[in-house]
C-alpha positions as a Markdown table, in Angstrom:
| # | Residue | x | y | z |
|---|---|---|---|---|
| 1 | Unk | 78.8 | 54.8 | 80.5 |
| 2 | Unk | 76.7 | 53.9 | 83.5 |
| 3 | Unk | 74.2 | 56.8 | 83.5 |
| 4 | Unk | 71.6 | 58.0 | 81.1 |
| 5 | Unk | 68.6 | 61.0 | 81.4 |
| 6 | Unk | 65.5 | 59.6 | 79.5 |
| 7 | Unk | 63.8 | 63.1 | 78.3 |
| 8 | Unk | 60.0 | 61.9 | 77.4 |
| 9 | Unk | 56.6 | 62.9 | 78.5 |
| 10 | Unk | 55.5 | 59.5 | 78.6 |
| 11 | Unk | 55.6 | 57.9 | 81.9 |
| 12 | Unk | 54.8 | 54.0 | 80.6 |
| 13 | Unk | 57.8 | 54.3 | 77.6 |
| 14 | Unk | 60.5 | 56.3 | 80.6 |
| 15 | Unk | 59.3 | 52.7 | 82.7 |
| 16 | Unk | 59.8 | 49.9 | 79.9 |
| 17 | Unk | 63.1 | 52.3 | 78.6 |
| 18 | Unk | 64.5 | 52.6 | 81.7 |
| 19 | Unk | 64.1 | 48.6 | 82.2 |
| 20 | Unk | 65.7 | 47.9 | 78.6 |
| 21 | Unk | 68.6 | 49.8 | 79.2 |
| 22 | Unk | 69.5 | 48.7 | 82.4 |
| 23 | Unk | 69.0 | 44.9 | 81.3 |
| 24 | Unk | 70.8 | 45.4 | 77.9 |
| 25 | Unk | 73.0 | 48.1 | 78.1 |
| 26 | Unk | 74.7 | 47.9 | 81.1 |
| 27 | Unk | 73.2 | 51.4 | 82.6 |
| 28 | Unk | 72.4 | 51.2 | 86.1 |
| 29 | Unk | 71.6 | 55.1 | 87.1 |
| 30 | Unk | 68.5 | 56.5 | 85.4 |
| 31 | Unk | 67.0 | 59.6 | 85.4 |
| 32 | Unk | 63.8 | 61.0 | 83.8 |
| 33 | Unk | 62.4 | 65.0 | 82.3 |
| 34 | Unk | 59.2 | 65.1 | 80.7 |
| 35 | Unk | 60.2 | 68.7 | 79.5 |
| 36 | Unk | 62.6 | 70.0 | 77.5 |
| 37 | Unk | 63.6 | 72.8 | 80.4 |
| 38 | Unk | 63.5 | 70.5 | 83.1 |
| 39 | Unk | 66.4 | 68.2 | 81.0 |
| 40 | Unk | 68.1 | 71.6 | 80.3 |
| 41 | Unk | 68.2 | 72.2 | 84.4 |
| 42 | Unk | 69.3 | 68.9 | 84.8 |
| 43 | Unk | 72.5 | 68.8 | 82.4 |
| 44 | Unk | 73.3 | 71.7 | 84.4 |
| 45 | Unk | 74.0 | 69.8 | 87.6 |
| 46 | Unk | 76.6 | 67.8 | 88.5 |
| 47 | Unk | 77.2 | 64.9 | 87.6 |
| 48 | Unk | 76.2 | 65.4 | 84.2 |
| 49 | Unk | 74.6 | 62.1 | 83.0 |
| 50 | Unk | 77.2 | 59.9 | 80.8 |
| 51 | Unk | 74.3 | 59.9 | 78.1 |
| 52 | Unk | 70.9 | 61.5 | 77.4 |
| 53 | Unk | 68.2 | 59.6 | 75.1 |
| 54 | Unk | 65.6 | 62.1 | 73.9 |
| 55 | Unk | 61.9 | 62.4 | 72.4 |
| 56 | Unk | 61.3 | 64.8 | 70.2 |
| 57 | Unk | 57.7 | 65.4 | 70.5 |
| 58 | Unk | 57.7 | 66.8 | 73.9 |
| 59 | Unk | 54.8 | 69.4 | 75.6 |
| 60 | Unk | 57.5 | 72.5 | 75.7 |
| 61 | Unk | 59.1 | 72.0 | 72.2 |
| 62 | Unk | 57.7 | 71.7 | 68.2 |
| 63 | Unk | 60.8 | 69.6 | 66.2 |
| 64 | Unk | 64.2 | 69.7 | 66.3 |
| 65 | Unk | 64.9 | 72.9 | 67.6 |
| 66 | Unk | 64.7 | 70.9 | 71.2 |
| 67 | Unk | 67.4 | 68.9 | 70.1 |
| 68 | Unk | 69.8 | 72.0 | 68.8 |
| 69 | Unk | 69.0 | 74.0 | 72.1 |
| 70 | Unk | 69.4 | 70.4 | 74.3 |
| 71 | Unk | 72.8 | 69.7 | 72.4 |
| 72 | Unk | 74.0 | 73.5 | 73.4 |
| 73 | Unk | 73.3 | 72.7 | 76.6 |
| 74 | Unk | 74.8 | 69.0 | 77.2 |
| 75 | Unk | 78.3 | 69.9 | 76.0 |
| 76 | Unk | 79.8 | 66.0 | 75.4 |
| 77 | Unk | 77.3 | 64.5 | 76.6 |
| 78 | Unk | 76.0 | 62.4 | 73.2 |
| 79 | Unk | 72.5 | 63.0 | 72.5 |
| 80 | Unk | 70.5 | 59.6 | 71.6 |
| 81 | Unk | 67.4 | 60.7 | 69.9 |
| 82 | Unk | 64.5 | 57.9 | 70.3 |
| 83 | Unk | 61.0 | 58.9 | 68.2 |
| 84 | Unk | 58.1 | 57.1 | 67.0 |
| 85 | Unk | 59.0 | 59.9 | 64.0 |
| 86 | Unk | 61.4 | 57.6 | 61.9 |
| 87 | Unk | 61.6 | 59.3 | 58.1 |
| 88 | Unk | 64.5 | 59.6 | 56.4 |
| 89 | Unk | 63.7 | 63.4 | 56.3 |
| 90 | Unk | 63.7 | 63.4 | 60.3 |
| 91 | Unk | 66.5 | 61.2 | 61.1 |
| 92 | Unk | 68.5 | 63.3 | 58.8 |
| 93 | Unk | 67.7 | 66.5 | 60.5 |
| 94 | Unk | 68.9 | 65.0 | 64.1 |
| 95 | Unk | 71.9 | 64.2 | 62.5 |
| 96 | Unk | 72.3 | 67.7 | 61.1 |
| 97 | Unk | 71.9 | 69.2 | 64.3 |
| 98 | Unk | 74.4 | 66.8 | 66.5 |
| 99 | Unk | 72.4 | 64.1 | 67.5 |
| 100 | Unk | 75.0 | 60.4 | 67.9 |
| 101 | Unk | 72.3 | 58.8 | 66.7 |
| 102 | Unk | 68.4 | 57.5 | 66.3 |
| 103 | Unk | 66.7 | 54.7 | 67.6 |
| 104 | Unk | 62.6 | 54.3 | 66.4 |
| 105 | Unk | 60.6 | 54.1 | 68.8 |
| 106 | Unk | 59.2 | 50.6 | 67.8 |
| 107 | Unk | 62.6 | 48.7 | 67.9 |
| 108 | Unk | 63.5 | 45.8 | 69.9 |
| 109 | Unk | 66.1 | 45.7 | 72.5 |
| 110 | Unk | 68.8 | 44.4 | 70.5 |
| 111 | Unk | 68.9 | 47.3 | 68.8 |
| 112 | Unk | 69.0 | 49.7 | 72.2 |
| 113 | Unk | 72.3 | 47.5 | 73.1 |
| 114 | Unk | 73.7 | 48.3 | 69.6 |
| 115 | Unk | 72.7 | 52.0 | 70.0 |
| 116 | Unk | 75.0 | 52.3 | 73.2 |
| 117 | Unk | 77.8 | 50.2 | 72.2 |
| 118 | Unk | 78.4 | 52.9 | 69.5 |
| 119 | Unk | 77.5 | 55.3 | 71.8 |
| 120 | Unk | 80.3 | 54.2 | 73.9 |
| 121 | Unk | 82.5 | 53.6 | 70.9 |
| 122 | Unk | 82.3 | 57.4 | 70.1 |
| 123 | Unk | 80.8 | 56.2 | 66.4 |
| 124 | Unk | 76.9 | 57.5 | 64.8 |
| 125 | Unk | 74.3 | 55.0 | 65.2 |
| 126 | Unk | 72.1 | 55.0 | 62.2 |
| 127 | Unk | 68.8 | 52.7 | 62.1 |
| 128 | Unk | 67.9 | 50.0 | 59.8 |
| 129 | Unk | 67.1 | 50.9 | 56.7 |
| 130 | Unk | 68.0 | 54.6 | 57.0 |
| 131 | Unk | 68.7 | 56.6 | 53.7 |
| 132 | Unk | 70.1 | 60.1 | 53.8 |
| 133 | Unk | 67.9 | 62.3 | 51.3 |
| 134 | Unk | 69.8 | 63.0 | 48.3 |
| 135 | Unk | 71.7 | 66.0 | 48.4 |
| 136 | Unk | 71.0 | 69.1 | 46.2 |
| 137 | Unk | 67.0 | 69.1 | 46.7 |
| 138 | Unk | 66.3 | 72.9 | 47.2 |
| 139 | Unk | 63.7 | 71.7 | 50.4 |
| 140 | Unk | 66.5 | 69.3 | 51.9 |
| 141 | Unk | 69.5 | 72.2 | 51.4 |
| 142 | Unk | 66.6 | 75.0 | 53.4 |
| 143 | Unk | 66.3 | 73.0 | 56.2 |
| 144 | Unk | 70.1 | 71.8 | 56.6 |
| 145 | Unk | 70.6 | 75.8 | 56.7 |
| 146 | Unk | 67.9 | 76.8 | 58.8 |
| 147 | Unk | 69.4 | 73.7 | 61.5 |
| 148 | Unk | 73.0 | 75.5 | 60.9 |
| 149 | Unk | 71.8 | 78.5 | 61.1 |
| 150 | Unk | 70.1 | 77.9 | 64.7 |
| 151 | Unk | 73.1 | 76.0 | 65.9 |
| 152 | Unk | 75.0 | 79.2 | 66.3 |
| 153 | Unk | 72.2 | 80.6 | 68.7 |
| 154 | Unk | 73.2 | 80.9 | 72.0 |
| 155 | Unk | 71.0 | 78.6 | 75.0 |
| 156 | Unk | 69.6 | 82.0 | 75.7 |
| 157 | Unk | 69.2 | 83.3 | 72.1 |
| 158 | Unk | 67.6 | 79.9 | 71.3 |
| 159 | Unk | 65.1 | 80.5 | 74.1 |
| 160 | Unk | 64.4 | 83.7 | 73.4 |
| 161 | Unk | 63.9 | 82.4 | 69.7 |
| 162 | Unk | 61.1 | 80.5 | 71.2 |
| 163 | Unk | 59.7 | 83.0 | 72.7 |
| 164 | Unk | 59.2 | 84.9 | 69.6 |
| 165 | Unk | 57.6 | 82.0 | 68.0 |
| 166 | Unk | 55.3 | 81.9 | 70.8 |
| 167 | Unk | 54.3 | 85.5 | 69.7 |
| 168 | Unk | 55.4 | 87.8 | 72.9 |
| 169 | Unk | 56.9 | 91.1 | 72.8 |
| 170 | Unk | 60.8 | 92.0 | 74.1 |
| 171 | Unk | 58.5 | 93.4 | 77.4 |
| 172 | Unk | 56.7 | 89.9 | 77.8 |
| 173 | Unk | 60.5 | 88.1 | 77.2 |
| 174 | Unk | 61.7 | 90.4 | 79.6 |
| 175 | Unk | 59.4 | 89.2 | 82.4 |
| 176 | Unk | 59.2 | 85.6 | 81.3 |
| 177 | Unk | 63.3 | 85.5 | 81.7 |
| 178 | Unk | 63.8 | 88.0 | 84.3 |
| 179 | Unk | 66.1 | 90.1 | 82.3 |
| 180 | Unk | 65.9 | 94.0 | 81.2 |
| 181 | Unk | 63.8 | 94.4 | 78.0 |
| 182 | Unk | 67.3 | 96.2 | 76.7 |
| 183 | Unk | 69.2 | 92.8 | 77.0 |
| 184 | Unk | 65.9 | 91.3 | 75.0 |
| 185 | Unk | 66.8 | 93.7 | 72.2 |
| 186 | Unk | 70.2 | 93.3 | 71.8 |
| 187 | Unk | 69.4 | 89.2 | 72.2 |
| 188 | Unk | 66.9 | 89.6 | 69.1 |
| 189 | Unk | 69.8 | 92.1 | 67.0 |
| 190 | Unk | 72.3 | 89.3 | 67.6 |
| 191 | Unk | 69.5 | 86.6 | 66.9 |
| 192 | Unk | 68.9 | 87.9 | 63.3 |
| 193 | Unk | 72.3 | 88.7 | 62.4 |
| 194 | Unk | 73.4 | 84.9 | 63.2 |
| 195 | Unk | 70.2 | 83.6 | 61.3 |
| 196 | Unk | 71.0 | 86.0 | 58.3 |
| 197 | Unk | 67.9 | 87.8 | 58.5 |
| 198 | Unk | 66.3 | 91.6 | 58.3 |
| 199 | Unk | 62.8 | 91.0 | 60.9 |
| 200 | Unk | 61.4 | 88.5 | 63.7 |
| 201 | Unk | 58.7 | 87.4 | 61.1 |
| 202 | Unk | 61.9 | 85.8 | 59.3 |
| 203 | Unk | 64.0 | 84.8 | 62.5 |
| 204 | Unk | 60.0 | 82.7 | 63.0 |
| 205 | Unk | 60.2 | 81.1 | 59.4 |
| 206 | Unk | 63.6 | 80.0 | 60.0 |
| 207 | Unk | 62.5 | 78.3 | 63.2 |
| 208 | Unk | 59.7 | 76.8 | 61.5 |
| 209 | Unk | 61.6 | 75.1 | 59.0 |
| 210 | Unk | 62.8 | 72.6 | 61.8 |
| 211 | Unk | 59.2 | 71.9 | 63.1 |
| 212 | Unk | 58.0 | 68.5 | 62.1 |
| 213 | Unk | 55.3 | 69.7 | 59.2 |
| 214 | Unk | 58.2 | 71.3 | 57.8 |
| 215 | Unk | 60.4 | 68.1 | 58.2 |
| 216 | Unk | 57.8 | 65.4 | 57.1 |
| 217 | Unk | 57.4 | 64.7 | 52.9 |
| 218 | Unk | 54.7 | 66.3 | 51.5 |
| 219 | Unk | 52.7 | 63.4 | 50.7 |
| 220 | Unk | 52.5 | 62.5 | 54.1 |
C-alpha cells in the first residue's frame, strides 16, 4: 500500500494529511479531489490508488450516500472514511455502507499509522471508544435499510438518485447526463423497484434517511 486519494475540500487538512501519512504510514504517492465526482473520475483511471481516505461533508454530496456511490465506484479499493462527524450513529452508518474503517478528524498520528496497518491487514478499523448503537431501535433498523437499500443502486442509478433529490425532471437528467430522457425513465423504474418503493417522493425519503440530520441523535 504505497498510494492513497485524499477526497476533501479542505486544502490545509489534504496538506497536514498528506504529510501524516507519508511520515507514518509509509505512503509515498498522494493524490487529492475536493469533490465527490472528481474522486469518482479518478478511481476510474489507472492505476487505481492502493487506498482512498474520505470526508463526508463535501460541496457535491449530503451524508453517506457519497460513501455508498464512492464504494460502487472503487471496487477493492478500501474506503477510509476520516470526519470531524464522529457519533456512534455515523460511524455506524459508514460501516453499514462498506467503509474499512473511521478515523476522527481530531486524532493524532498514531492513530492514522494504526488505521493503515489494518488497512493493509485487510481487518476494520474502529476508533476509540466507538459503540455500535444497539440493535432493534426502529430509527437505527430505517437507516441500516435505507443504506442497503441504496447499496443496490447502480453508479448511474445512484446519480440519477441525486438528481431527483436535487428536484429536476427525467428532461433536466437527461441533459445533465447526456442520455435520452427514455433511459432516465427506465433508470427511475429500476431505481424504485430496488428501493422498494411506489413514487420519487419516496425514492427522496429514502435518500434522506442517510443525510447527516437524519444520522445525528435527536438531542443533538
Amino acid at each position: 500500500m504505497h498510494s492513497a486519494l485524499i477526497v476533501d475540500d479542505h486544502p490545509l487538512f489534504c496538506d497536514a494529511l498528506s504529510m501524516t501519512l507519508k511520515s507514518v504510514a509509509g505512503i509515498e504517492e498522494i493524490e487529492t479531489a475536493d469533490r465527490l465526482e472528481t474522486a469518482i473520475h479518478r478511481v476510474d483511471l489507472s492505476p487505481a490508488p492502493d487506498a482512498i481516505v474520505l470526508d463526508l461533508n463535501l460541496p457535491d454530496v449530503n451524508g453517506i450516500d457519497g460513501l455508498i456511490r464512492l464504494r460502487q465506484a472503487a471496487g477493492e479499493v478500501p474506503v477510509l472514511v476520516v470526519s470531524s462527524l464522529a457519533d456512534n450513529r455515523v460511524i455506524g452508518a459508514c460501516l453499514a455502507a462498506g467503509a474499512a474503517g473511521f478515523v476522527p478528524k481530531h486524532s493524532r498520528r498514531e492513530v492514522f499509522r494504526a488505521a493503515f496497518d489494518a488497512l493493509r491487514e485487510g481487518r476494520r478499523f474502529l476508533p476509540e471508544g466507538y459503540e455500535p448503537v444497539p440493535e432493534g431501535k426502529a430509527k437505527g433498523s430505517a437507516k441500516e435499510e435505507a443504506i442497503g437499500r441504496l447499496s443496490l443502486l447502480t453508479r448511474q442509478q445512484a446519480k440519477i438518485l441525486q438528481l431527483i433529490c436535487e428536484g429536476l425532471l427525467n428532461k433536466q437528467i437527461a441533459y445533465e447526463l447526456s442520455i435520452a430522457e427514455t433511459t432516465v425513465k427506465a433508470h427511475v423504474t429500476a431505481i424504485m423497484r430496488k428501493l422498494g418503493v411506489q413514487s420519487r417522493t419516496q425514492a427522496v425519503l429514502i435518500a434522506r434517511e442517510t443525510n447527516f440530520s437524519s444520522l445525528m441523535p435527536e438531542d443533538g
